[in-house]
Backbone as ProteinMPNN parsed JSONL, in Angstrom:
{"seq_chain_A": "XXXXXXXXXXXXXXXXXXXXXXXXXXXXXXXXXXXXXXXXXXXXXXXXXXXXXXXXXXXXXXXXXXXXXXXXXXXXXXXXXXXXXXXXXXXXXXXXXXXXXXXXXXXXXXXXXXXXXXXXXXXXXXXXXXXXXXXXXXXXXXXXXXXXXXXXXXXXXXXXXXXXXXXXXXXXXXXXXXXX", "coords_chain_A": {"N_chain_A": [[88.59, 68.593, 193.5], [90.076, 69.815, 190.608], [92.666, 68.656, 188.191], [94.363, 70.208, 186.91], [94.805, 72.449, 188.498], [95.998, 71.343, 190.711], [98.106, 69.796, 189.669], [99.606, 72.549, 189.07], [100.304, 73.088, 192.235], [101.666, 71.342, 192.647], [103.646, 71.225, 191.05], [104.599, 74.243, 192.27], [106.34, 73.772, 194.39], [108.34, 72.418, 193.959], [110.023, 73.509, 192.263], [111.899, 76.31, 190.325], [110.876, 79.393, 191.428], [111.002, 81.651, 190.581], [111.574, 83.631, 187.336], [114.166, 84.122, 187.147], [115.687, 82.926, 188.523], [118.413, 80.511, 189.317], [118.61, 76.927, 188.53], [121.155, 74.898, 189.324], [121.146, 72.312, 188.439], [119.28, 71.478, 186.501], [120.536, 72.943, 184.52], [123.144, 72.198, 183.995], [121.775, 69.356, 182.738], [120.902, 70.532, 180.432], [122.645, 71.48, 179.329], [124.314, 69.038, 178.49], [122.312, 67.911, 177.067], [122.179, 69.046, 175.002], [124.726, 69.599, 174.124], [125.211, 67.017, 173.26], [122.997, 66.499, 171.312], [123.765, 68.242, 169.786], [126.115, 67.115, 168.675], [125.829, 64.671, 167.906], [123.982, 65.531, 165.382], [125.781, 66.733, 164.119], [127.658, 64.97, 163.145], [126.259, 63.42, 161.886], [123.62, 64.265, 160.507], [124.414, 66.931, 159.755], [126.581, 66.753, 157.223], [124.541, 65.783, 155.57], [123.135, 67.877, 155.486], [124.379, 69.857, 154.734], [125.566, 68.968, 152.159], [122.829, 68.798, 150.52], [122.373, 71.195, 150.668], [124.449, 72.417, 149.338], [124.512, 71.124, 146.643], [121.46, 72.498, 146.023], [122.399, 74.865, 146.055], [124.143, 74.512, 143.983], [122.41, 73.803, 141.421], [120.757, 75.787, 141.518], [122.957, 77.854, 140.755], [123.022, 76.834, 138.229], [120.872, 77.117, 137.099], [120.38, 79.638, 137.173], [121.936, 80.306, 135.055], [121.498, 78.979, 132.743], [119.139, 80.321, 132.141], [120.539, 82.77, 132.102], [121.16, 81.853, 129.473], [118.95, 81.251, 128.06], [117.69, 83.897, 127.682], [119.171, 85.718, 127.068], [118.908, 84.292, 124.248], [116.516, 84.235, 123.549], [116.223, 87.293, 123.534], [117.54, 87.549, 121.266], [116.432, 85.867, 119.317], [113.762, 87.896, 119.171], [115.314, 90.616, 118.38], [115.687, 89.166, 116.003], [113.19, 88.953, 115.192], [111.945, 91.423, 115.25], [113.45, 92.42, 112.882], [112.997, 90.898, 110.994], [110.046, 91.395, 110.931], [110.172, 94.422, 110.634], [111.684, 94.222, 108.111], [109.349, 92.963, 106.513], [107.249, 94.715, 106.786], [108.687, 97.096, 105.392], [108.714, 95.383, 102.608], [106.121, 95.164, 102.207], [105.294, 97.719, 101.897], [106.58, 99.282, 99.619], [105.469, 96.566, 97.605], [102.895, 97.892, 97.835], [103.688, 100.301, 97.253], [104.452, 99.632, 94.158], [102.182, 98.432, 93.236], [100.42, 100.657, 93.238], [101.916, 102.268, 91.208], [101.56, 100.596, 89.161], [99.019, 100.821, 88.871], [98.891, 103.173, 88.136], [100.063, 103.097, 85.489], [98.543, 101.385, 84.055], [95.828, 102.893, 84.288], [96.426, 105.142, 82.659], [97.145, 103.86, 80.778], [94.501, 103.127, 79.645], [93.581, 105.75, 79.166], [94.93, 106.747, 77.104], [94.246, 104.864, 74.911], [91.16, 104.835, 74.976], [91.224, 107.586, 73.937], [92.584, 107.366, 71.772], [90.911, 105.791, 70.6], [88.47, 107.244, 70.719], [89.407, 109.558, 69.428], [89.4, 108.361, 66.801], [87.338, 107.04, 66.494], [85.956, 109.801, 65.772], [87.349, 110.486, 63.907], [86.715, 109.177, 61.829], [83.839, 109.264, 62.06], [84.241, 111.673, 60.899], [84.704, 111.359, 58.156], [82.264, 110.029, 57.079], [80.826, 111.652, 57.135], [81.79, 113.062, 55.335], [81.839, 111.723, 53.464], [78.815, 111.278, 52.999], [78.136, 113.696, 52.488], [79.253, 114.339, 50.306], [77.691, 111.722, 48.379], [75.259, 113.179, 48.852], [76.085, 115.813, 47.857], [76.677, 114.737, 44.784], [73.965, 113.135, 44.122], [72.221, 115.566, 44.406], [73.827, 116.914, 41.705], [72.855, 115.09, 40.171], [70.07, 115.343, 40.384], [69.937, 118.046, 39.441], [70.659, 117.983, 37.174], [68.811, 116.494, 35.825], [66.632, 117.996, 36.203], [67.311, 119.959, 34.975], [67.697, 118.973, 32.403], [65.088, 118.445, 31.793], [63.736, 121.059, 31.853], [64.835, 122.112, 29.823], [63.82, 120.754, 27.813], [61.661, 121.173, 28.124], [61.753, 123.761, 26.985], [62.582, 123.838, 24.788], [60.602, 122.21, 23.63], [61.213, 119.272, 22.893], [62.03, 116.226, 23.519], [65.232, 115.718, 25.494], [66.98, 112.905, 25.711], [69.129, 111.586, 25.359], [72.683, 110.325, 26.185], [74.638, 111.738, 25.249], [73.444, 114.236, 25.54], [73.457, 114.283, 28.404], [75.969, 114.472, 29.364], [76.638, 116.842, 28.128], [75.525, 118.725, 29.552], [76.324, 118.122, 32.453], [79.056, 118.384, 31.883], [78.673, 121.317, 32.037], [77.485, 122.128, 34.361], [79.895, 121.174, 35.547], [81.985, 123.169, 35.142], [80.786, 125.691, 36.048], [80.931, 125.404, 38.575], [83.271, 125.394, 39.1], [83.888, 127.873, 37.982], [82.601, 129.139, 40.68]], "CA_chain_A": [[89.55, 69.427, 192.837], [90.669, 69.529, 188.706], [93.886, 67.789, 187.771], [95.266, 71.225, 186.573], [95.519, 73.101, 189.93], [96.994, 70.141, 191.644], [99.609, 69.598, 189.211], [100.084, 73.606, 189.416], [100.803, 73.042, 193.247], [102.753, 70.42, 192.932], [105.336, 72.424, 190.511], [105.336, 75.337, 192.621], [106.896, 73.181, 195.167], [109.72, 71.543, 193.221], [110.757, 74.372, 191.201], [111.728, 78.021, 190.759], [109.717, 80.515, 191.612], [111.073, 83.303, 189.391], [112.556, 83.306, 186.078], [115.543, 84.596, 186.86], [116.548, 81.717, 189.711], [119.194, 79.335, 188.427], [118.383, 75.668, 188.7], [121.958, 74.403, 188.329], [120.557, 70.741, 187.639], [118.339, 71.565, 185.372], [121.214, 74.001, 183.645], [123.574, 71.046, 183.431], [121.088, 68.579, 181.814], [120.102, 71.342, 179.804], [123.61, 71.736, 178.167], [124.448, 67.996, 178.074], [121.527, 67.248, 176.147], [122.528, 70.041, 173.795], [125.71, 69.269, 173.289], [124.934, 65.376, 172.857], [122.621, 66.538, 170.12], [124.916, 69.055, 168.883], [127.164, 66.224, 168.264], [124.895, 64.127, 166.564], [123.6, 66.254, 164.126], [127.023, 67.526, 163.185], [128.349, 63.524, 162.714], [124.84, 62.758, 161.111], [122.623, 65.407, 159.623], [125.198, 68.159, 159.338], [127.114, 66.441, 156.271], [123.493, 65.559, 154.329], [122.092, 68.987, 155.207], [125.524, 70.581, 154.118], [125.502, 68.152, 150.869], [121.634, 69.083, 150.239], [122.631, 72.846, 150.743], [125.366, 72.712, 148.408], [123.488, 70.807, 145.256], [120.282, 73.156, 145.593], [123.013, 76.177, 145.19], [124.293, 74.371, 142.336], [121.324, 73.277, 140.512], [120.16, 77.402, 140.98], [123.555, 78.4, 139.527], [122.834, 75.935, 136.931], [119.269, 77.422, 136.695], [120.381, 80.836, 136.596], [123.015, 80.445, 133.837], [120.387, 78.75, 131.912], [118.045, 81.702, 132.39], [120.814, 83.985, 131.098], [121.015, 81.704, 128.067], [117.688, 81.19, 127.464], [117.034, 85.059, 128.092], [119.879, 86.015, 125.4], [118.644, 83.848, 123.104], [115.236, 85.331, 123.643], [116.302, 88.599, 122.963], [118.471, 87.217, 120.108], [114.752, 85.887, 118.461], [113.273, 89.184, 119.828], [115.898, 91.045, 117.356], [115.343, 88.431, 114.446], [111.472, 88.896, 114.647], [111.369, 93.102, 114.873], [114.54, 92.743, 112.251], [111.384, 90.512, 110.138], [108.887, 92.698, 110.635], [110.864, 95.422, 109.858], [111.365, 93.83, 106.478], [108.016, 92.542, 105.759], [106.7, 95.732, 106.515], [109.241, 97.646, 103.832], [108.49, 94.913, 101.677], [104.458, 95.301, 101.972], [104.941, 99.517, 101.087], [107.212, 97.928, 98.357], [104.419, 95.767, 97.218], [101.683, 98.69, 97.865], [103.983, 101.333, 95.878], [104.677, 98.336, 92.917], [100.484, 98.515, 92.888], [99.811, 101.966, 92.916], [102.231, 102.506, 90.302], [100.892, 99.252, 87.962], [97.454, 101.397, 88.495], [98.705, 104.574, 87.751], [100.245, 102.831, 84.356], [97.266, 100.736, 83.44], [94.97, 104.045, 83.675], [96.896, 106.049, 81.587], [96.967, 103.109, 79.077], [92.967, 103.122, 79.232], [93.054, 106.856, 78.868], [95.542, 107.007, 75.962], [93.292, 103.756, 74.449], [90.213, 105.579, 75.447], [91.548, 108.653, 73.527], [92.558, 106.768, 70.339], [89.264, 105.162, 69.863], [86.937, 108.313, 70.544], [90.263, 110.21, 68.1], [89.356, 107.58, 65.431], [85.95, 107.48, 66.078], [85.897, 111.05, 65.517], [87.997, 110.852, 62.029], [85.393, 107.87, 60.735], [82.328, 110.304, 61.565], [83.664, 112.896, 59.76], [84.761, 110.345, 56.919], [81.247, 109.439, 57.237], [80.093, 113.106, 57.401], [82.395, 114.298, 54.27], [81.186, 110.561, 52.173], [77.772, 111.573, 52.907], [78.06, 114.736, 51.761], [79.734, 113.848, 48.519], [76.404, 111.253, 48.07], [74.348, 114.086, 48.337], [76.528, 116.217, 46.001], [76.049, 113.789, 43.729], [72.527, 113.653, 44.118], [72.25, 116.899, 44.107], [73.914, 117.612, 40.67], [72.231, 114.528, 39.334], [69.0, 116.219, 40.174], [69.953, 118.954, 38.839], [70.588, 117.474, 35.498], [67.511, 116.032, 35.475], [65.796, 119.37, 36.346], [68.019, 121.502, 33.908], [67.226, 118.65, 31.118], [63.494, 118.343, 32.214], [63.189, 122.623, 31.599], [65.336, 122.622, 28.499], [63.258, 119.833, 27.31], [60.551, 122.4, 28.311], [61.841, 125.149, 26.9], [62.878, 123.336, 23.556], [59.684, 121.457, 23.195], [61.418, 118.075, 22.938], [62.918, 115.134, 24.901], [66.398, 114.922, 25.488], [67.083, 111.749, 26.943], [70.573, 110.783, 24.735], [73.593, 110.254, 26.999], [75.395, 112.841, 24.98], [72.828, 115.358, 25.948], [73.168, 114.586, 29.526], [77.26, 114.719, 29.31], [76.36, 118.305, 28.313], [74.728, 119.406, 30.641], [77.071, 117.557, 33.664], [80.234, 119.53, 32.332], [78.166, 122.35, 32.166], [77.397, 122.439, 35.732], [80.889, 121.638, 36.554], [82.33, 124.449, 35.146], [79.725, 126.553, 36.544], [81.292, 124.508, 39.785], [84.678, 125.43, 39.429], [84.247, 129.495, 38.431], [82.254, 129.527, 42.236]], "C_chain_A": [[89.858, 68.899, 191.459], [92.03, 68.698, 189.641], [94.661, 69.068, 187.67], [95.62, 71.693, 187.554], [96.056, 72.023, 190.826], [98.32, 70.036, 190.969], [100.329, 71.072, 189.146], [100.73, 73.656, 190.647], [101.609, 72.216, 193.42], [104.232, 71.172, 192.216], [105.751, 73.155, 191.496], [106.312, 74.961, 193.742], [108.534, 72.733, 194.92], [110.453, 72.454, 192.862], [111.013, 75.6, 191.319], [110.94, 78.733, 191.064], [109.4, 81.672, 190.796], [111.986, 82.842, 188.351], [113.923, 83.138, 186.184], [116.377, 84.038, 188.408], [117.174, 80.725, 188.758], [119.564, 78.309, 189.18], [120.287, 75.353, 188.011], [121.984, 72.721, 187.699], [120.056, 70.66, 186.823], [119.673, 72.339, 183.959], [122.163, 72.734, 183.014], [123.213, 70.175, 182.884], [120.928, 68.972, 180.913], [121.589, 70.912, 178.468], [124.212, 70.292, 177.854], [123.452, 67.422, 176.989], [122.048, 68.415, 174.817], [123.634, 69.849, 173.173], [125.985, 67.796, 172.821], [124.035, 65.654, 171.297], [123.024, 67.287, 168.954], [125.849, 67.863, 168.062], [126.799, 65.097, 167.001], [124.809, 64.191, 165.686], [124.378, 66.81, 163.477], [127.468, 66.139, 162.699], [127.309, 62.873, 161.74], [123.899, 63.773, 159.932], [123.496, 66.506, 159.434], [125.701, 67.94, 157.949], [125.8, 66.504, 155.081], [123.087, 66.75, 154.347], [123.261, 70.095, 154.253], [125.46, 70.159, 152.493], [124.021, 69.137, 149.785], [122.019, 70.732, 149.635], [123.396, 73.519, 149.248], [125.074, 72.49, 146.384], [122.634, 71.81, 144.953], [121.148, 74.297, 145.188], [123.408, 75.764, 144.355], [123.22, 74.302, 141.021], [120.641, 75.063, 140.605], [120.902, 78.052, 140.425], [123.453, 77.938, 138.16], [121.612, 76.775, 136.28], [119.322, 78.911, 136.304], [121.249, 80.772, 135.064], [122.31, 80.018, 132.535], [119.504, 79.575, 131.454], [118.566, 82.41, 131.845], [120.98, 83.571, 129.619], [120.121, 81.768, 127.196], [117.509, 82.843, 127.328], [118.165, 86.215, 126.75], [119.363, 85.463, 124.125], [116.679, 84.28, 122.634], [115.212, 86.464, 123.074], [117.125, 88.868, 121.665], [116.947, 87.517, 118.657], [114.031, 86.972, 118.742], [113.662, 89.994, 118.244], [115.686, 90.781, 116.209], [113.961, 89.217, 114.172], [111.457, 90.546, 114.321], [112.316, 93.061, 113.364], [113.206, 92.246, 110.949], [110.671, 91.195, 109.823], [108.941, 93.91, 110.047], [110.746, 95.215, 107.758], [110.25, 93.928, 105.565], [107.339, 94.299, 105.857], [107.071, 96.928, 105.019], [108.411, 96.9, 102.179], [106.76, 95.074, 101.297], [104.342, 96.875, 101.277], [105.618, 98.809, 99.709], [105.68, 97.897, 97.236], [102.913, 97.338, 96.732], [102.204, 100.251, 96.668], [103.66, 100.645, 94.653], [102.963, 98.763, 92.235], [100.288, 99.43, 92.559], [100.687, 102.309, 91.258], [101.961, 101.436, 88.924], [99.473, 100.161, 87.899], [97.565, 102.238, 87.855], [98.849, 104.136, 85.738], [99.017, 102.523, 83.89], [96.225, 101.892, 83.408], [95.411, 105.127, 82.431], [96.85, 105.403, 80.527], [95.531, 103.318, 78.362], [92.874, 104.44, 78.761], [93.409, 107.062, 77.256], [94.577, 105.78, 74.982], [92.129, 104.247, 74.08], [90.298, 106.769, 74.13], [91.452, 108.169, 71.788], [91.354, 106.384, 69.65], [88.298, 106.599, 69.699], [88.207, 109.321, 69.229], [89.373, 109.332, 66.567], [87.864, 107.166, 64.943], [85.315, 108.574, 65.678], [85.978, 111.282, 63.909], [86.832, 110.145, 61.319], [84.15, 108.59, 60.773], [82.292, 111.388, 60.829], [84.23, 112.394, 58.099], [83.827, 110.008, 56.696], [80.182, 110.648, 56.554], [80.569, 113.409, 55.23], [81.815, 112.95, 52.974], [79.535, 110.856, 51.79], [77.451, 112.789, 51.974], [78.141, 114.538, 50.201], [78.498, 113.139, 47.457], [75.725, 112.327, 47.65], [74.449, 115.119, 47.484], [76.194, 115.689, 44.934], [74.567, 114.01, 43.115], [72.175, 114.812, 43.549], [72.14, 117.323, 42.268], [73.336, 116.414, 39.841], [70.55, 114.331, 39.628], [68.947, 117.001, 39.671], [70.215, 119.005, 37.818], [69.081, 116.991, 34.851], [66.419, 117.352, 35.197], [66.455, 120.06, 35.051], [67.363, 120.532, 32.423], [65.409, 118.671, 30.802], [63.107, 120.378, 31.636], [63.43, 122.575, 30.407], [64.333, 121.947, 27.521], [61.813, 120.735, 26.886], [60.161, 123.198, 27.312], [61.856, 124.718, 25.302], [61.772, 122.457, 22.764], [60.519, 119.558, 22.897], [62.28, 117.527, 24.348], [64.222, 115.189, 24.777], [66.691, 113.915, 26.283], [68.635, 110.933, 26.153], [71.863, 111.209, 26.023], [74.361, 111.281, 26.726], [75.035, 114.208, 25.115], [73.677, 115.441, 27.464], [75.016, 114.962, 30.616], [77.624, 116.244, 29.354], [76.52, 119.165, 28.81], [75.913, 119.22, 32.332], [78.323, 118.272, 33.315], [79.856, 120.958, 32.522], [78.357, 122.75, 33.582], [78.828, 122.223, 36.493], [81.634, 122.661, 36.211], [81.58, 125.662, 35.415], [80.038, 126.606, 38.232], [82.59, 125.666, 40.197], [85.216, 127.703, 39.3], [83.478, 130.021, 39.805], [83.35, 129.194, 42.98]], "O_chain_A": [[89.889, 67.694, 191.209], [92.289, 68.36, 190.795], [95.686, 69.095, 188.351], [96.811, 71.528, 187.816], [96.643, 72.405, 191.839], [99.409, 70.152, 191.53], [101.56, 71.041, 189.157], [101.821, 74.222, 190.569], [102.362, 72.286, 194.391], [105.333, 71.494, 192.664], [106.923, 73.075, 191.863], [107.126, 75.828, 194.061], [109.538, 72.779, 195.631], [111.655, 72.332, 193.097], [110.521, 76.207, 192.269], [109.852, 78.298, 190.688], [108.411, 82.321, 190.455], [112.867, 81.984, 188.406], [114.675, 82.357, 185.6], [117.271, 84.549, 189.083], [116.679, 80.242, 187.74], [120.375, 78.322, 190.106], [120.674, 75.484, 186.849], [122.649, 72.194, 186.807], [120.251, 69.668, 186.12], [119.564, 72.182, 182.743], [122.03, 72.322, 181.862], [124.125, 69.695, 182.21], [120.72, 68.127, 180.043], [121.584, 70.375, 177.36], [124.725, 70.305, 176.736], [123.795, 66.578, 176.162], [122.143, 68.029, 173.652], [123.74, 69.874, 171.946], [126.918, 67.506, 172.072], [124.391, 65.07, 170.274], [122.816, 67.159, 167.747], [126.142, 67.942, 166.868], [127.207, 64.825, 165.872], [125.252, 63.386, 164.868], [124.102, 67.38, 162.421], [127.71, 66.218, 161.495], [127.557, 61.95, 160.964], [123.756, 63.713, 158.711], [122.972, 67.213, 158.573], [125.372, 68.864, 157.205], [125.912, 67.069, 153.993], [122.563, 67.085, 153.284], [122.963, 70.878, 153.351], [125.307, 71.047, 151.655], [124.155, 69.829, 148.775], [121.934, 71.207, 148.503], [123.155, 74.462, 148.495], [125.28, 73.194, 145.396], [122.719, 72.255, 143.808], [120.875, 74.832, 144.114], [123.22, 76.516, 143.399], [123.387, 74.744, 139.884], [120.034, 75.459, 139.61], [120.468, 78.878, 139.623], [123.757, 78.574, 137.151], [121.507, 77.004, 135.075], [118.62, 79.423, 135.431], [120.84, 81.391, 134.081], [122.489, 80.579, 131.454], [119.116, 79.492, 130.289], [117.932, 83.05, 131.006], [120.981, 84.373, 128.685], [120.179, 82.133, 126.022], [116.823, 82.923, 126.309], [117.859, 87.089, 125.939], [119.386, 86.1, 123.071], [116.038, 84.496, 121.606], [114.381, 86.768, 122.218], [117.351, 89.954, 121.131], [116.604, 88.356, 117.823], [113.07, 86.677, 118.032], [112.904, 90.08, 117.277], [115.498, 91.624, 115.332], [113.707, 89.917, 113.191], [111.004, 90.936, 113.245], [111.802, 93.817, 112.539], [112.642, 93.043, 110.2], [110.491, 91.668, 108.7], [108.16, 94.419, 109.244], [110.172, 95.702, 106.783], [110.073, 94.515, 104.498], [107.026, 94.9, 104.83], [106.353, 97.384, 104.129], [107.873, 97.426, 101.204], [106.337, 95.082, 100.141], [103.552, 97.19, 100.387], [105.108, 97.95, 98.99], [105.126, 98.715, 96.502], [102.305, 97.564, 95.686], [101.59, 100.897, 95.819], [102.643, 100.99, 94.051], [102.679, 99.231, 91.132], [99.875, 99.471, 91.4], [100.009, 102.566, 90.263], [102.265, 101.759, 87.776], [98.865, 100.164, 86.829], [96.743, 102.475, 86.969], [98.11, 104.608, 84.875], [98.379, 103.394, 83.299], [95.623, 101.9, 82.334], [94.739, 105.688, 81.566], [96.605, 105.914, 79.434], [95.293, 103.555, 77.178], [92.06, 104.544, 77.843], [92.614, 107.397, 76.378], [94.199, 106.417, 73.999], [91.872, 104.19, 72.877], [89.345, 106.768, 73.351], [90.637, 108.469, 70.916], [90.947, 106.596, 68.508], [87.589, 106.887, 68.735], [87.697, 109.7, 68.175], [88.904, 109.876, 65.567], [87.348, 107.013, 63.835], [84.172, 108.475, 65.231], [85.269, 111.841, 63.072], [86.178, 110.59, 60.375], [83.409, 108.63, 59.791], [81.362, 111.993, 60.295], [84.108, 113.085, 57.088], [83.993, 109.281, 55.717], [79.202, 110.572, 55.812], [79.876, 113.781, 54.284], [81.47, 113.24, 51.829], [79.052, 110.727, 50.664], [76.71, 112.819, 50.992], [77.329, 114.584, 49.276], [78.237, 113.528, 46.319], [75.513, 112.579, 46.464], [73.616, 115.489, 46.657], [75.4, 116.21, 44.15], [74.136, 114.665, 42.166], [71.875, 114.999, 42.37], [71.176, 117.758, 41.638], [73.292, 116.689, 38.642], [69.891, 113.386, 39.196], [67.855, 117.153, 39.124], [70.083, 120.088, 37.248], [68.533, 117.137, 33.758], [65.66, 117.554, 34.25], [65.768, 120.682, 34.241], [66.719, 121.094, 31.538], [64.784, 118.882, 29.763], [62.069, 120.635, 31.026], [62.528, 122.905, 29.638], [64.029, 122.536, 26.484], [61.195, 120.888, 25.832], [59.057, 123.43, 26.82], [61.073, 125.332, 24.576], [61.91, 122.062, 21.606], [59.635, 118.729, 22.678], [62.787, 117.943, 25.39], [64.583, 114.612, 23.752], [66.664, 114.029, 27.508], [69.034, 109.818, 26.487], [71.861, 112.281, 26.629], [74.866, 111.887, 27.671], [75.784, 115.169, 24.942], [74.406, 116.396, 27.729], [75.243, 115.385, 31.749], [78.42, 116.824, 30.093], [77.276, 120.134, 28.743], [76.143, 120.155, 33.098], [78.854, 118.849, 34.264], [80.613, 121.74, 33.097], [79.213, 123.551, 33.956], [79.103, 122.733, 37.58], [82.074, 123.231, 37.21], [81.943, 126.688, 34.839], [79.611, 127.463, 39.007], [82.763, 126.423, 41.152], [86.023, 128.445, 39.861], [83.644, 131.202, 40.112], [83.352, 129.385, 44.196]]}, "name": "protein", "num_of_chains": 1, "seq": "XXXXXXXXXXXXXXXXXXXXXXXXXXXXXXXXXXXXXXXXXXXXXXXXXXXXXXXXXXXXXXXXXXXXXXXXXXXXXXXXXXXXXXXXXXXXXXXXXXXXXXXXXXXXXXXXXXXXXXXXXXXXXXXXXXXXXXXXXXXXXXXXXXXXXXXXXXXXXXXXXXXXXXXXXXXXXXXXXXXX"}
């Protein structure tokens, strides 16, 4: 035979049979040992577990109160930083208007700049235009002295080549100038 069914038969011998039989030897040991360790643990471990109990709820009110400071002051710096950003952002359109309008100036300077030079380059080509001309007026009527003395010379059989001839001839043509 095992060990287990022997010591099974040996219980069923000694002991209840059904749950609900009451051993009063067993009931009285039962509650002496209970209230012996009841006693104990209230003169011994009741005070440290009470103590223990009482610290860990302090040290979590401690921990919460901390939490709501830290958690205000969180949302304090929270406020600062959007209140920042806020700023910096104004200040960057700011900055980005400031630019656009330094561009818009500085083009209009180039245009008006721009304008002046091709204006003034304009006046000097036709200062250029109306000097030229004048040259070739010139020319012109001091070819045409030459030619008019060169025919008369022709026409007269001699040379005129005296300065007082050719004086002549040059008011000639400008009053010839002045009734056109």
């Amino acid at each position: 035979m095992s060990v287990l069914p022997a010591m099974l038969m040996a219980a069923e011998g000694s002991g209840p049979a059904s749950p609900f039989e009451v051993n009063f030897g067993l009931f009285f040991w039962t509650w002496l040992v209970f209230i012996t360790l009841f006693l104990l643990l209230k003169r011994f471990a009741w005070p440290a577990i009470v103590k223990a109990t009482e610290e860990r709820e302090q040290a979590i009110a401690k921990q919460l109160e901390e939490a709501k400071t830290l958690n205000a002051e969180a949302a304090a710096h929270i406020a600062e930083q959007q209140k920042l950003l806020g700023e910096a952002q104004s200040q960057g359109q700011q900055l980005l208007a400031d630019a656009k309008q330094a561009a818009d100036r500085e083009r209009s300077l180039v245009l008006e700049k721009t304008k002046q030079a091709q204006e003034a380059l304009l006046e000097r080509a036709k200062q250029d235009i109306a000097a030229e001309r004048e040259k070739a007026l010139r020319a012109l009527r001091e070819e045409a002295v030459d030619l008019s003395l060169a025919v008369a010379s022709k026409l007269i059989e001699q040379r005129l080549d005296s300065d007082g001839d050719r004086k002549l001839v040059v008011s000639y043509l400008g009053s010839l100038e002045e009734t056109n």
